[in-house]
C-alpha positions as CSV (number, residue, x, y, z in Angstrom):
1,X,97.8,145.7,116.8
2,X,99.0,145.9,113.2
3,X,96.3,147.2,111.6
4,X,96.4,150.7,113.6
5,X,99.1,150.7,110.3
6,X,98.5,149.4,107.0
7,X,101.7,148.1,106.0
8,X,100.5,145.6,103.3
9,X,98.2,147.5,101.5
10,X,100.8,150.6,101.7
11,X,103.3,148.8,99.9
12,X,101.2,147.6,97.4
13,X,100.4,150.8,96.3
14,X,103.1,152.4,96.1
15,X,104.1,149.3,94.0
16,X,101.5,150.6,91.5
17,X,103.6,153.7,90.9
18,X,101.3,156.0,93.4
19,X,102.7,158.8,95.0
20,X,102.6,159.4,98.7
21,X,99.8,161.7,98.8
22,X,97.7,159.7,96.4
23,X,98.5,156.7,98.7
24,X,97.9,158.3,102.1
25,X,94.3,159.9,100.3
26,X,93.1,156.4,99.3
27,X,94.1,154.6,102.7
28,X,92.9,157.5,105.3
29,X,96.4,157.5,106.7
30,X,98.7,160.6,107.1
31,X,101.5,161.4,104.8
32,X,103.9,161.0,106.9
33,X,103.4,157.0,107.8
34,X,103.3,156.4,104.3
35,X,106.9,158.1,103.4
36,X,108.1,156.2,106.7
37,X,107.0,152.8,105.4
38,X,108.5,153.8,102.1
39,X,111.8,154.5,103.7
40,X,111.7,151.6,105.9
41,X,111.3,149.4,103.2
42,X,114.4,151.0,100.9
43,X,116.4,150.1,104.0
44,X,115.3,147.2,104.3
45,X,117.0,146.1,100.9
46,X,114.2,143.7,100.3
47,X,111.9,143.4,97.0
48,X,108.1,143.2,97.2
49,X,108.6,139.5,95.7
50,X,110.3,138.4,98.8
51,X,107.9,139.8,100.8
52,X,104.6,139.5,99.1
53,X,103.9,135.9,100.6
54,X,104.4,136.9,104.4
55,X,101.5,137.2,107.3
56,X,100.8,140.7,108.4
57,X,102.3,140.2,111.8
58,X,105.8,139.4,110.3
59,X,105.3,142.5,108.2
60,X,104.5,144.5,110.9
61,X,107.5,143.0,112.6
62,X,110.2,144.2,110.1
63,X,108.9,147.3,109.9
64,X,108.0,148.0,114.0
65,X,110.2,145.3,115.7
66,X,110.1,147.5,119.1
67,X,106.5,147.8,118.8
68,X,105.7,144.3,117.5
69,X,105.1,142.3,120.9
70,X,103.0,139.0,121.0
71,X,99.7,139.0,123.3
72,X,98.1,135.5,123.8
73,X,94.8,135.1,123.5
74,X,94.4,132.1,125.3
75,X,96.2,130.0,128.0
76,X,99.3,128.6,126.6
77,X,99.7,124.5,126.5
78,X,102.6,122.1,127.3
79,X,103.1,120.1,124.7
80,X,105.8,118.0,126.1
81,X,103.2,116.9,128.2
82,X,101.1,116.1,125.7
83,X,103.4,114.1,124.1
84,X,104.2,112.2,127.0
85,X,100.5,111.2,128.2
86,X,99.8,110.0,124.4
87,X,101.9,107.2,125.1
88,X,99.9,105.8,127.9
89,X,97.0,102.8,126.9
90,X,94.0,104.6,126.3
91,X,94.8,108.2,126.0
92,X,93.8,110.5,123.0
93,X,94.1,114.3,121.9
94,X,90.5,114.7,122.6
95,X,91.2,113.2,126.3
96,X,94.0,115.8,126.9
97,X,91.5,118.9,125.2
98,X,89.4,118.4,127.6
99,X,91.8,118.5,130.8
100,X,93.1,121.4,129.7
101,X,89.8,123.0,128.9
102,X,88.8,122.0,132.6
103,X,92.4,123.1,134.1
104,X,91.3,126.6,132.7
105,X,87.6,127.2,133.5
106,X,89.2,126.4,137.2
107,X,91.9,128.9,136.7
108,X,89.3,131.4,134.8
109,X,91.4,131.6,131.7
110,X,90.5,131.4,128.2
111,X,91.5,128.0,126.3
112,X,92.1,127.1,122.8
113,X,89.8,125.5,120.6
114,X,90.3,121.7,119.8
115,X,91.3,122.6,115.9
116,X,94.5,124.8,117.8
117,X,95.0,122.3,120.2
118,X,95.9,119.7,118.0
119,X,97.1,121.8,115.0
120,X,99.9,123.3,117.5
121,X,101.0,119.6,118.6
122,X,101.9,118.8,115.1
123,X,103.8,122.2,115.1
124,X,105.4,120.9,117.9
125,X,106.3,117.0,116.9
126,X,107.7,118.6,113.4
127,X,109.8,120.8,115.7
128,X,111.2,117.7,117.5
129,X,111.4,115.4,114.9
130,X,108.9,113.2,116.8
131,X,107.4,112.2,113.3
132,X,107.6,112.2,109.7
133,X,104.9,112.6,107.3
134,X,104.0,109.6,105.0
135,X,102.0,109.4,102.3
136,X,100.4,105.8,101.6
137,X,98.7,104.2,99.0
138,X,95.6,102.5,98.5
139,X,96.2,98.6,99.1
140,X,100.1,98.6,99.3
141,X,100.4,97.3,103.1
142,X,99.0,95.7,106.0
143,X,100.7,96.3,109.6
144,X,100.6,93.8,112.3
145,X,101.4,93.8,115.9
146,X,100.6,92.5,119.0
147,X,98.8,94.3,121.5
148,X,100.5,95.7,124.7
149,X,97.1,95.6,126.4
150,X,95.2,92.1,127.1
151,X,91.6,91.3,127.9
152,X,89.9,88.4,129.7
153,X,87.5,85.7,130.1
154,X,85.6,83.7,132.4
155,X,86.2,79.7,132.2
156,X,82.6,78.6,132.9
157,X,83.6,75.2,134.6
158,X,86.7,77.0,137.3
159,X,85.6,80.5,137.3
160,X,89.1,81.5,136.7
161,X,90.4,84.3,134.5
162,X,91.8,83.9,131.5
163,X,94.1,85.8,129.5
164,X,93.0,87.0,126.3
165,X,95.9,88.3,124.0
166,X,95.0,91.0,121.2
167,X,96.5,90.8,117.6
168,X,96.1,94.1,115.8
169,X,96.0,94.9,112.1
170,X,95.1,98.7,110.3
171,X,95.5,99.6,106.5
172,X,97.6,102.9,106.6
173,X,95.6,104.5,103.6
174,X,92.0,103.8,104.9
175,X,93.3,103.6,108.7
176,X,90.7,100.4,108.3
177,X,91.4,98.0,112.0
178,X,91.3,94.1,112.4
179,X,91.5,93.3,115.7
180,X,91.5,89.2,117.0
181,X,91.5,87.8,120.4
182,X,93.7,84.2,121.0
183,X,94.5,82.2,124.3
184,X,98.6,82.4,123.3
185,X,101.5,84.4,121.4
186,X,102.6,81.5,119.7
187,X,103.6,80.2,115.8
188,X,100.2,79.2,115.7
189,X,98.2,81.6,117.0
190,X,100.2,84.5,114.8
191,X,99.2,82.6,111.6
192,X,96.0,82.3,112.0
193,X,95.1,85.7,112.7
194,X,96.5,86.5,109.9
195,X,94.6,83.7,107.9
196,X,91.3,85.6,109.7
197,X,92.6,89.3,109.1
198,X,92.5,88.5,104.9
199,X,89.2,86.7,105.5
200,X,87.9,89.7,107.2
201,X,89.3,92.7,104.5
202,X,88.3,90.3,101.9
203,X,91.8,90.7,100.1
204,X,95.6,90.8,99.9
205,X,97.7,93.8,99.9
206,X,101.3,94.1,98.4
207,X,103.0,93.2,101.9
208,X,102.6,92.9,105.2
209,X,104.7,95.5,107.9
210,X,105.1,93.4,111.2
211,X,107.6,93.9,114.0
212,X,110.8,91.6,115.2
213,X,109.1,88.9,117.0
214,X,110.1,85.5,117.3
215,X,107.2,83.9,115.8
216,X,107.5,85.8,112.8
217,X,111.4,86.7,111.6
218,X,114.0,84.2,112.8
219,X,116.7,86.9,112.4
220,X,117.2,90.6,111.5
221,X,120.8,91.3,111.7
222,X,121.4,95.2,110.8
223,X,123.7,94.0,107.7
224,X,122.5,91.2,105.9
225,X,119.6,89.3,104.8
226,X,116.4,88.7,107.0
227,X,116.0,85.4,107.8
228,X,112.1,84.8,108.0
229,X,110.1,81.9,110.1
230,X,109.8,78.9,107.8
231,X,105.9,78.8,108.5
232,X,105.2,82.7,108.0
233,X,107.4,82.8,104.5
234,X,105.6,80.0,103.3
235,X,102.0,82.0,104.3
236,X,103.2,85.0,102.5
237,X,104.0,82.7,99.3
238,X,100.7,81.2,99.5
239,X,99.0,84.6,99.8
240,X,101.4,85.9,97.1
241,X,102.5,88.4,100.0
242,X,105.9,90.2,100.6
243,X,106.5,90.1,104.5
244,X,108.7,92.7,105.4
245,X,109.9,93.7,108.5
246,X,110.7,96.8,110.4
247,X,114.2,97.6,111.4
248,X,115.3,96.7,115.4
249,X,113.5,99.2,117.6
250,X,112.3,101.0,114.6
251,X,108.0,101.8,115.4
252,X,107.8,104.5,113.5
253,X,108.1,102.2,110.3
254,X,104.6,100.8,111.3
255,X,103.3,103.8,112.6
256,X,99.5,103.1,111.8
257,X,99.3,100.0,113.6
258,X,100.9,101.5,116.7
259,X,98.4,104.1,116.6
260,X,95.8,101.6,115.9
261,X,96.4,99.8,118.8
262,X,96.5,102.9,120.9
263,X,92.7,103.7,119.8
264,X,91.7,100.2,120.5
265,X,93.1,100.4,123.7
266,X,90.0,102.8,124.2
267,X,87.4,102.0,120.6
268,X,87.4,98.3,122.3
269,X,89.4,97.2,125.6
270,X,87.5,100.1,127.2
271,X,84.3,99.8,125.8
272,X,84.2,96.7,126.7
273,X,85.5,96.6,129.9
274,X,82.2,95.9,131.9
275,X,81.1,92.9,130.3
276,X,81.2,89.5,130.8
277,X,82.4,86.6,128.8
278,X,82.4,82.7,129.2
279,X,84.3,81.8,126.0
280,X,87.0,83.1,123.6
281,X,84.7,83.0,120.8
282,X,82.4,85.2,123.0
283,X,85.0,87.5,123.7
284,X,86.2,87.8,119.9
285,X,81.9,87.9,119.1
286,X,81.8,91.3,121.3
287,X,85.5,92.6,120.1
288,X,83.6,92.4,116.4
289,X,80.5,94.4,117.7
290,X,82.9,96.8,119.1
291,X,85.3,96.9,116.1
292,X,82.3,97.5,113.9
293,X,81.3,100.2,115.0
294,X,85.4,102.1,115.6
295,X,85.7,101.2,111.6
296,X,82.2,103.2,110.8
297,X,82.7,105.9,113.0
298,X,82.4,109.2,110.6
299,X,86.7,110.8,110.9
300,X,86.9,114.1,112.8
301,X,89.7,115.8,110.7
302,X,88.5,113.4,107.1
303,X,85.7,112.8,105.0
304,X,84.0,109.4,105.8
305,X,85.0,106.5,108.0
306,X,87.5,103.9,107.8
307,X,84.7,101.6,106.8
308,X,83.7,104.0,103.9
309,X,87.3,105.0,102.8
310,X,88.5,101.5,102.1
311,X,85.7,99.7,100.5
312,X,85.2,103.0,98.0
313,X,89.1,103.5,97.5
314,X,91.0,100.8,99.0
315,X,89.6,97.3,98.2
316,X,89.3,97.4,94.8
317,X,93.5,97.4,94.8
318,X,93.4,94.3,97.3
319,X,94.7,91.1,95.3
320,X,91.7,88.5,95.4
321,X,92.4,85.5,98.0
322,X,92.8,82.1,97.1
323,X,89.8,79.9,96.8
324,X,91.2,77.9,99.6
325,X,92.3,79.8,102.7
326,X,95.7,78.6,104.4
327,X,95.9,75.9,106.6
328,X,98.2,76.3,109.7
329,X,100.8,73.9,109.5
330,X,103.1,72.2,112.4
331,X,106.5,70.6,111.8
332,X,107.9,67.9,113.7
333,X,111.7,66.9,112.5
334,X,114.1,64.0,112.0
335,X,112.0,61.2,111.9
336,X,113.8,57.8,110.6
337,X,112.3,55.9,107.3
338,X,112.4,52.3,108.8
339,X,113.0,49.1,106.5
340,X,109.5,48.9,106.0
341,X,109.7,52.0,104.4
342,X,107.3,53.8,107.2
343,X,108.0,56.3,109.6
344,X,106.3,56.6,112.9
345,X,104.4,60.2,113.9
346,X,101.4,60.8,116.3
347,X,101.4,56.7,117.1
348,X,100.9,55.8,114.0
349,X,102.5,55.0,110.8
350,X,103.1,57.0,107.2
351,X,104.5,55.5,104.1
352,X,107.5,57.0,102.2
353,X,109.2,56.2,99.0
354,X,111.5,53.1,99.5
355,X,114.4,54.8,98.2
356,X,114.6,57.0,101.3
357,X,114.9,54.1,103.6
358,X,117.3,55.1,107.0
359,X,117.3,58.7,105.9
360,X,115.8,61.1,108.2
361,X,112.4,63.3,107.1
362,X,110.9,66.2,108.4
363,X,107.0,65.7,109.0
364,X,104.6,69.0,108.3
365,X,101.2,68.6,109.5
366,X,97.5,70.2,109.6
367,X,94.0,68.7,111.2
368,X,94.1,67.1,108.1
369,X,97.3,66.2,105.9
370,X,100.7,64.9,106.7
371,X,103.1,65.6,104.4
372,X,106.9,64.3,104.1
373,X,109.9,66.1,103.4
374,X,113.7,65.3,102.7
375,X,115.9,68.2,102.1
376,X,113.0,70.6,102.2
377,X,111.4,68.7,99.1
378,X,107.9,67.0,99.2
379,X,108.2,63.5,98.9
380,X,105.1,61.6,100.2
381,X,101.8,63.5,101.6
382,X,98.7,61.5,103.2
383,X,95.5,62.0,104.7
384,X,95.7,61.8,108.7
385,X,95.2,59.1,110.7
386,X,92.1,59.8,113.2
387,X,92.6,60.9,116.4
388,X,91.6,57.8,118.4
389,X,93.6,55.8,115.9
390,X,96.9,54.1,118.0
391,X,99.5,52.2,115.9
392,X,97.4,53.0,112.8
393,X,98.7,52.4,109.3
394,X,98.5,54.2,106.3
395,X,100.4,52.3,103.0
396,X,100.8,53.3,99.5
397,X,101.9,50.1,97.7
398,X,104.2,51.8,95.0
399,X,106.6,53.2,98.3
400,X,107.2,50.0,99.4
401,X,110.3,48.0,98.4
402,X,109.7,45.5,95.5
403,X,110.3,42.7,98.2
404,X,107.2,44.1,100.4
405,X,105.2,44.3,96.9
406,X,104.9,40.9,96.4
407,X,101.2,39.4,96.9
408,X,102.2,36.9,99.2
409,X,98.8,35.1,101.2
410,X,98.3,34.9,104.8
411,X,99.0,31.4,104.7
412,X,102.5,31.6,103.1
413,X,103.1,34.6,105.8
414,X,102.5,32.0,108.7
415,X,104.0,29.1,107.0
416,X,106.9,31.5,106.9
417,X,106.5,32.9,110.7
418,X,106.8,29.5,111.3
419,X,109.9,28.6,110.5
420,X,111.4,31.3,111.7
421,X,111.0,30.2,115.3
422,X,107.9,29.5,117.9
423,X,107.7,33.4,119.3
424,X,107.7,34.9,116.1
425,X,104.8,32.8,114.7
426,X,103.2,33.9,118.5
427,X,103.6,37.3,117.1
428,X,102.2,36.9,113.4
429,X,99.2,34.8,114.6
430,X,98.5,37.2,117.5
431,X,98.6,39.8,114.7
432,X,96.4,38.4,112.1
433,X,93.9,37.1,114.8
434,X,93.6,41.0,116.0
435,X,93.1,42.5,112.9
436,X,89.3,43.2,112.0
437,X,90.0,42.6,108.2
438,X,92.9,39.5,107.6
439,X,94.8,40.7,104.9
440,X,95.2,44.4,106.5
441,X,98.4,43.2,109.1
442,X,99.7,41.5,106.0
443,X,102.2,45.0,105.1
444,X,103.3,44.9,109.0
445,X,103.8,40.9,108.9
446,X,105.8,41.3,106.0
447,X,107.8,44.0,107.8
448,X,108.5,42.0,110.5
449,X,109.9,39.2,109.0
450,X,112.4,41.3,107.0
451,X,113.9,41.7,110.3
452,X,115.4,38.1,110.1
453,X,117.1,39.1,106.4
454,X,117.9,42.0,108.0
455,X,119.7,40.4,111.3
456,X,119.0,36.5,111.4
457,X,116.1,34.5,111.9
458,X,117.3,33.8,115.6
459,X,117.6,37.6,116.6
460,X,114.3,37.6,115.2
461,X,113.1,35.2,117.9
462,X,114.5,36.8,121.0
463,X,113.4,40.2,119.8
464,X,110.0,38.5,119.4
465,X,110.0,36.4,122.6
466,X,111.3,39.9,124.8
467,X,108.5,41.8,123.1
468,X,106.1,39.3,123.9
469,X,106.7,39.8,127.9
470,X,106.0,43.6,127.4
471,X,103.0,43.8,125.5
472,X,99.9,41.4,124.3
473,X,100.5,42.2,120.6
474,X,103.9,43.9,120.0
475,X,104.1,45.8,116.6
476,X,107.1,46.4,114.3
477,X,109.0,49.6,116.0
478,X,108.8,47.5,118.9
479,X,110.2,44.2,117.7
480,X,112.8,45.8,115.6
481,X,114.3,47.8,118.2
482,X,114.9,44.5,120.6
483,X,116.1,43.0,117.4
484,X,118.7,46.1,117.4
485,X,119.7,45.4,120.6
486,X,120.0,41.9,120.6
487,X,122.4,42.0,117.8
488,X,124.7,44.6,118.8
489,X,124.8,42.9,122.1
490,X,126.0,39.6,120.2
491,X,128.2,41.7,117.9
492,X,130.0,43.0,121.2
493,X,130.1,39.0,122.9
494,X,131.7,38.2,119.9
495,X,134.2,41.1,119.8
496,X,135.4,40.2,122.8
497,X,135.7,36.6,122.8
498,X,137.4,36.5,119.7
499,X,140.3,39.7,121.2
500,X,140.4,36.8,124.5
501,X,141.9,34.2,122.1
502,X,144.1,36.2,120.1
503,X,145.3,38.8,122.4
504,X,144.6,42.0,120.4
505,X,143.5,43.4,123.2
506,X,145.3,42.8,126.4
507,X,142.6,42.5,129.3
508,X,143.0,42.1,132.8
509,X,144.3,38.3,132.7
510,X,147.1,39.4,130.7
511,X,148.3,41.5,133.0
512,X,147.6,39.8,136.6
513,X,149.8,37.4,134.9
514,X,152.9,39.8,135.2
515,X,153.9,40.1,131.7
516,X,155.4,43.4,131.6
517,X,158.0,44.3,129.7
C-alpha cells in the first residue's frame, strides 16, 4: 500500500540537497508527489533524525493518515485466551498453534505462522504487565517447588494406587530440569530431594529460590526477618547454600520452575501416562528415562538443549559438593539426662556428660548417628543402637559421674544389692544373670543403686519389689520412677501427719468439733 509512494527514499534525497526534478527523475515519480512530500514534511515540524528510525508504514501514516488503513493478512488471535489456557497442566504455545491453525482451515481463513503466533503473545504479556524480562546467570540459582500434578503406582501385594508426589527443580540460565518422585510432602521427603537434585547436576549453585511452604520457611512475615526450618538452614550451611525465599504469593520470582513444572506436566506426567509401575523406585526409574530425554531435546527459539547449555556454560560455575553428601536428620526434643547420666530415646539408652544431669536435651538423629544437644550446642554424639536392640546401652566412661567411674567388681555390686534389701538384690542378680557378658549390666547396676543415695535404701526396695510384679527383669527408668513415686507419696503421709499434730492446717476434725470463732 505504501509503496505505490516512496516516502522514505523521497526524503532521503532531498536530504542530499537534490532538487525536485532531480528527485522525481531518479525515483520514476511525478514532480508533483515529490514537492507534496516535501511540503508535508515542513509541516510536519519534524527533522529527518527523528524520523530516520521509523518502519515505512508509520511513515506512510504521517504523511497519508486518511489513506493509511491496516489490512490483515491472516485471521486475528485472542490472546487473552491464550493466556488463560497456558495456565492449565499440560498446555503449551505449540498446543494452542495448532487449534488455531485447525479453527481456521474449518473457517477457510489464512492463519499466522508459529514465529507470529508466539512473537505477538509476548507483545501482548508486555502490554499487560503479565511478565518481566530477567536476565540470569550461569550457576547463580536453583528453583524448587512442588508439583501441582501427581502420578501413581501400583502396590504389588494390594493392587491399590498410590500417590506419587512430584518435586521439581530447573536452572533458570540453562532451563536444565530435576524432577523426583516421593510417597509424602513432608520435612523429610523435601530434604532429600534436594540431597538427590545436587547429586544429579553434580554441583552447588549460589542459592536456592523455593516457595512458602511449611517444610521449608517457618515464617515470612512481610517486615522482618525470615525465619527458616531448623533442618533446611542447616542443609544450606552444609552445602554452603543461601536459601532464599520468594515473597507471599509472589511466582513470578521463581518463574522458571513454574514454567518447568508446566512442561513436565506434558515432557513426563503425559508421556508416561500409559505405563505401569509396581514400585516408587520404578516410577522415579521411568521419570529419569523421560527427563532425559526433555533435558536433550534440541530448543525451538535457542541453540542447543538444556543438557548441552548447562554442562558447556553452566556447570563449570557450580560450587563442587562435599565429599560426603547430607544426611537427613530427625529431631526429637526435651528428653531428661537421668542420674545415671543417660537419657532414654528409641528404647534405648545414650550417655551425656555428667554435668548436664536433670537438664533437658534435644536428640538429632539419622539411620546412623545420634547426637545430643543443650541449648542448640553439641554435647555428646554416638553411633545408633540397632534396630532390634530394646533397652540397649551405649556408655562413654568419661560422661559418667566420678561416683559411676569407679571399677567396682560384680561381687562388691551384689554384696552391696544385698544390703540394700531382698528385692533389690532380686533385681541386680536377675540382671547380671541376663546379661550375655557379666561385667556389661555393671553401668546400669551401679545406676540403680544410686537410687538409694538418691532417696533411701528402703524406697529403693519397694520401688524394686513393685517393679518386680510388672516385669521379669525391670531396668533403671523403671525402678527409678516407682522410686519417685514412692517417695513423694511418703513425703505427702508425712506432711500431713505432722499438720494433724500441730494444727497448721485445720482439717475436718477441727471443725466437726465446733471451734469457730
Amino acid at each position: 500500500m505504501f509503496k505505490k509512494t516512496k516516502v522514505r527514499s523521497i526524503l532521503e534525497l532531498l536530504g542530499k540537497n537534490l532538487s525536485a526534478r532531480e528527485a522525481a527523475k531518479v525515483l520514476g515519480v511525478s514532480q508533483n508527489t515529490v514537492t507534496e512530500i516535501s511540503a508535508l514534511f515542513h509541516a510536519s515540524g519534524k527533522s529527518w533524525e527523528d524520523i530516520c528510525d521509523w518502519d515505512d508504514d508509520r511513515l506512510y501514516e504521517l504523511f497519508y493518515p486518511d489513506k493509511f488503513k491496516y489490512k490483515p493478512r491472516y485471521a486475528p488471535v485472542d490472546y487473552s485466551y491464550v493466556h488463560k489456557e497456558l495456565k492449565k497442566t499440560g498446555v503449551t504455545e505449540k498446543l494452542l498453534w495448532e487449534e488455531y491453525c485447525a479453527r481456521c482451515k474449518n473457517e477457510n481463513r489464512k492463519a499466522c505462522s508459529y514465529i507470529t503466533f508466539t512473537k505477538n503473545y509476548k507483545k501482548y504479556t508486555a502490554t499487560k504487565n503479565y511478565t518481566s524480562h530477567v536476565e540470569h546467570k550461569p550457576g547463580l540459582e536453583v528453583e524448587v517447588d512442588w508439583s501441582g500434578p501427581s502420578m501413581k503406582y501400583t502396590n504389588p501385594d494390594t493392587g491399590e494406587s498410590v500417590t506419587a508426589y512430584l518435586f521439581v527443580a530447573a536452572m533458570p540460565y540453562s532451563q536444565k530440569s530435576y524432577v523426583e518422585a516421593t510417597v509424602s510432602m513432608n520435612e523429610q521427603a523435601w530434604l532429600s530431594c534436594h540431597v538427590n537434585m545436587f547429586q544429579f547436576f553434580g554441583g552447588t549453585p549460589v542459592k536456592i529460590v523455593c516457595d512458602n511452604l511449611k517444610t521449608g520457611v517457618t515464617s515470612h512475615p512481610k517486615k522482618g526477618e525470615i525465619i527458616l526450618n531448623e533442618s533446611y538452614l542447616t542443609l544450606g550451611e552444609y552445602y554452603s547454600v543461601a536459601i532464599m525465599p520468594t515473597g507471599v504469593r509472589k511466582p513470578k520470582q521463581k518463574a522458571s520452575v513454574e514454567g518447568a513444572v508446566g512442561k513436565i506436566a506434558t515432557a513426563v506426567i503425559a508421556r508416561l501416562r500409559n505405563d505401569t509401575f509396581y514400585s516408587l523406585n520404578a516410577l522415579n526409574a521411568g521419570i529419569q528415562r523421560a527427563l532425559k530425554e526433555f533435558n536433550d531435546k534440541p530448543f525451538q527459539k535457542r541453540e542447543g538443549s538444556r543438557s548441552l547449555i548447562f554442562e558447556t556454560e553452566e556447570k563449570p560455575y557450580l560450587k563442587t559438593l562435599p565429599l560426603v553428601p547430607f544426611e537427613v536428620c530427625e529431631w526429637s526434643y526435651h528428653h531428661k539426662v537421668g542420674s545415671n547420666s543417660h537419657i532414654w530415646w528409641n528404647k534405648g539408652q545414650y550417655p551425656v556428660p555428667s554435668r548436664y544431669i536433670g537438664c533437658k536435651v534435644d536428640v538429632k538423629f539419622n539411620n546412623h548417628l545420634v547426637y545430643v544437644y543443650h541449648n542448640r550446642t553439641e554435647v555428646a554424639k554416638h553411633l545408633r543402637l540397632p534396630k532390634e536392640s530394646v533397652n540397649g546401652m551405649r556408655t562413654d566412661e568419661t560422661h559418667l559421674p566420678f561416683s559411676l567411674q569407679k571399677n567396682i567388681s560384680v561381687e562388691e555390686l551384689c554384696d552391696k544389692a544385698r544390703e540394700t534389701g531382698p528385692k533389690t538384690f532380686e533385681v541386680i542378680r536377675r540382671m547380671f544373670d541376663e546379661a550375655k557378658i557379666t561385667e556389661q549390666a555393671s553401668q546400669t547396676v551401679k545406676a540403680i543403686l544410686s537410687i538409694a543415695e538418691q532417696f533411701s535404701p528402703e524406697i529403693l526396695g519397694k520401688a524394686c519389689h513393685k517393679s518386680l510384679k510388672k516385669y521379669h527383669m525391670p531396668y533403671y527408668k523403671t525402678i527409678y520412677t516407682n522410686a519417685k513415686n514412692i517417695n513423694a507419696a511418703k513425703e505427702l503421709s508425712d506432711f500431713k501427719e505432722s499438720n494433724r499434730h500441730t494444727g497448721i492446717v485445720r482439717g475436718a476434725d477441727y471443725y466437726r468439733k465446733g471451734n469457730l470463732s
